[in-house]
C-alpha positions in Angstrom: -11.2 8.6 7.2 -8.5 10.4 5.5 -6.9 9.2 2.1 -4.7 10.6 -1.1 -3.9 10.0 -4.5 -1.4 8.6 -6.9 -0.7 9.3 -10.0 2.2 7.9 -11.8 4.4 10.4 -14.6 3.5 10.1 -18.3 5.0 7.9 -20.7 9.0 8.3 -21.3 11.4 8.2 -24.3 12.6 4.1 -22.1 9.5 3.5 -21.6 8.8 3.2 -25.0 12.6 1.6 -25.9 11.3 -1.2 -22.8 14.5 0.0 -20.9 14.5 0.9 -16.5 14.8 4.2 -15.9 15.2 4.4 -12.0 17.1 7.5 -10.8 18.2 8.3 -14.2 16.6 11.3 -15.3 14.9 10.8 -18.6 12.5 13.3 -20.4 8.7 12.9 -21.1 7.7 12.1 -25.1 5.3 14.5 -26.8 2.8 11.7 -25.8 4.1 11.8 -21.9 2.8 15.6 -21.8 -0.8 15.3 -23.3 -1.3 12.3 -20.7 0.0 14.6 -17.9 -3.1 17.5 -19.5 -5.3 14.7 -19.6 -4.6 13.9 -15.7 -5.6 17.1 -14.6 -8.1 17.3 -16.9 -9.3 14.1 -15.1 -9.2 15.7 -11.6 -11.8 18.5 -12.3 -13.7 16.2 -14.1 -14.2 13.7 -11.0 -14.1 17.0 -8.7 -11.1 15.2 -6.6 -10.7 17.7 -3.5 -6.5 18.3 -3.3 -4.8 20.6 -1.6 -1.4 19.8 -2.5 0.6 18.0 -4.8 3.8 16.3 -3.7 6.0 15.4 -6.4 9.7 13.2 -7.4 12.3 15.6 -8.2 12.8 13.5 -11.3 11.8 15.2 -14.5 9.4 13.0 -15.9 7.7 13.4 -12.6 8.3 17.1 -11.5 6.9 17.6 -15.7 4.1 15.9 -15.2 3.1 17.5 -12.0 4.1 20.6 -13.7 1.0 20.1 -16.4 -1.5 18.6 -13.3 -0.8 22.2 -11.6 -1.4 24.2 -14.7 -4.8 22.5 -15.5 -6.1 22.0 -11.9 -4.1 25.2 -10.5 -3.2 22.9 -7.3 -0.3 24.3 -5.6 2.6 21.7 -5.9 6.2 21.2 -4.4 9.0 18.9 -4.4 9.1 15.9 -2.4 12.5 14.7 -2.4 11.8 10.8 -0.7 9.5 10.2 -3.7 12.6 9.9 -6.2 12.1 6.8 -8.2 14.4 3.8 -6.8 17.9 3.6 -7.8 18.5 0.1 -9.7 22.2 0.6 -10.2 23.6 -1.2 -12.5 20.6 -2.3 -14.2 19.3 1.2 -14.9 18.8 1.5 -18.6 18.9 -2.4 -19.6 15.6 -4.2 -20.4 12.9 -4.0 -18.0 12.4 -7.9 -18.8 15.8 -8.8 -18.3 16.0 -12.0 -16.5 18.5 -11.3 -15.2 16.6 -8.0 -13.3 13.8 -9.9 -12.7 15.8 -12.5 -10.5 17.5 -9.6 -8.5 14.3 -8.0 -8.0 13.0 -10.7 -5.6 16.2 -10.1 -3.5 14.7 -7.1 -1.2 18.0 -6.6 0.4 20.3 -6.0 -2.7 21.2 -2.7 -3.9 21.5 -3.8 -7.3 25.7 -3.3 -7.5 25.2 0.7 -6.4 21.5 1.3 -6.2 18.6 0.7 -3.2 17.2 -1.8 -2.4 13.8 -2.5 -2.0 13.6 -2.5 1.7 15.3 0.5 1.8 13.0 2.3 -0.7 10.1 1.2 1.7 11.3 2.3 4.3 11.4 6.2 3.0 7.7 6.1 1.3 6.8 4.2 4.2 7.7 7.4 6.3 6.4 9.6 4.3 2.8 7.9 4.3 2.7 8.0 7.9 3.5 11.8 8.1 0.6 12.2 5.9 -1.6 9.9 7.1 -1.4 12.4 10.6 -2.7 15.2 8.2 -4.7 13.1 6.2 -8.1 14.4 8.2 -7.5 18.5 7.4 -5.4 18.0 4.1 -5.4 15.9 1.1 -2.5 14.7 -1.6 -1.4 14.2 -4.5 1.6 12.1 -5.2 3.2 12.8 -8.4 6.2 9.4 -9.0 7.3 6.5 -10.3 6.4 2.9 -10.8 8.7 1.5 -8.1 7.2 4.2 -5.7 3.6 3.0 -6.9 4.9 -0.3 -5.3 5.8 0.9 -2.1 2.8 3.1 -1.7 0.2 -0.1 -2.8 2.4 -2.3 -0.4 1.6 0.5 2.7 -2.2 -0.7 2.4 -2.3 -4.6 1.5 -0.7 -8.2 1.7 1.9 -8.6 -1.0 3.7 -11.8 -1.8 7.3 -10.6 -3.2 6.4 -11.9 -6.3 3.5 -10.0 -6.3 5.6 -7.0 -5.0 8.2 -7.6 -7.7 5.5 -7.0 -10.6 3.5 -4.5 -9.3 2.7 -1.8 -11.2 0.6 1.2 -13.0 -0.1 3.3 -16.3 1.4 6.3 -17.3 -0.8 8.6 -15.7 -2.8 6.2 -14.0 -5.1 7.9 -10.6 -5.0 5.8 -7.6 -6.5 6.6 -4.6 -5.8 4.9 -1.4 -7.6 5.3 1.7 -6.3 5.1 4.9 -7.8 2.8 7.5 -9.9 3.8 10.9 -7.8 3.9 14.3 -8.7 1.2 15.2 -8.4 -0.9 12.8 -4.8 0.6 12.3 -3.7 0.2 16.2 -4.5 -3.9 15.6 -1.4 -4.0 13.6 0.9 -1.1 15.3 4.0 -2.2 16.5 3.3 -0.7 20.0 0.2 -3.4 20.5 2.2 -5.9 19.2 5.1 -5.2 21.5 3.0 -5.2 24.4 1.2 -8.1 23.6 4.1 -9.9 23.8 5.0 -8.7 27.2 2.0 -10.4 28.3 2.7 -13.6 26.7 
């Protein structure tokens, strides 16, 4: 059974003002780049088997794979659909606005020139199924965002969209998700569904 990991960037210079940072680009703090040593540090320590690290051309991100890299001396590259999700006009307001935390329960709204959330699905969503096909000769490690860490824990379980809404992980936080057997997998494809229904 094939699976990969997650690991979200270090701390930020908003995360510590309590302010979304989306697809803005915003820098790691001091603080951000010892967590990101740490992580790697983390991976030899529990002898995770990688092969490759996929990371968010965001900075934060692309910095802390940077450091994982360095420490673990996994090869790493660029992974463009794990770019953090694009609130729009929200991005650098507080992330406890009520006003935010209304809109995020409406999956379909881009947020007055952002994505929305089904839309942001839809890419990781992708990208987990082309590596779930490599999953049993190669393993990764995703290097993102918060609202990616969403979309990624939303791939493998039940989520109300409440539960969706407030989803979320450290700074640095290791994840690893496992992908299910075939069959267990082919009970929920579309394909069986649709035919199913045929015979109905």
């Amino acid at each position: 059974m094939g699976h990969f990991y997650f690991v979200r960037h270090g701390q930020t210079i908003w995360n510590v003002e309590n302010k979304i940072c989306g697809a803005t680009d915003i820098q790691l703090t001091e603080l951000g780049h010892r967590q990101a040593e740490e992580a790697g540090r983390e991976i030899l320590r529990q002898k995770m088997q990688i092969d490759e690290i996929l990371y968010s051309p965001l900075s934060r991100a692309a910095e802390t794979a940077r450091h994982i890299s360095q420490v673990t001396g996994i090869p790493a590259r660029m992974e463009l659909r794990l770019k953090e999700q694009n609130f729009g006009k929200y991005e650098s307001t507080p992330r406890n606005g009520t006003e935010f935390q209304r809109a995020k329960m409406d999956f379909v709204s881009s947020y007055e020139g952002g994505e929305s959330m089904l839309r942001l699905c839809q890419r990781i969503y992708n990208l987990l199924d082309e590596i779930r096909e490599e999953s049993e000769e190669k393993t990764y490690l995703l290097v993102a965002h918060n609202g990616i860490s969403r979309a990624v824990h939303s791939y493998f379980n039940d989520m109300s969209n409440e539960a969706f809404a407030a989803f979320g992980i450290k700074n640095c936080e290791i994840r690893r998700y496992d992908f299910p057997r075939e069959e267990a997998a082919e009970q929920k494809s579309p394909k069986r569904i649709q035919k199913e229904h045929k015979n109905l």
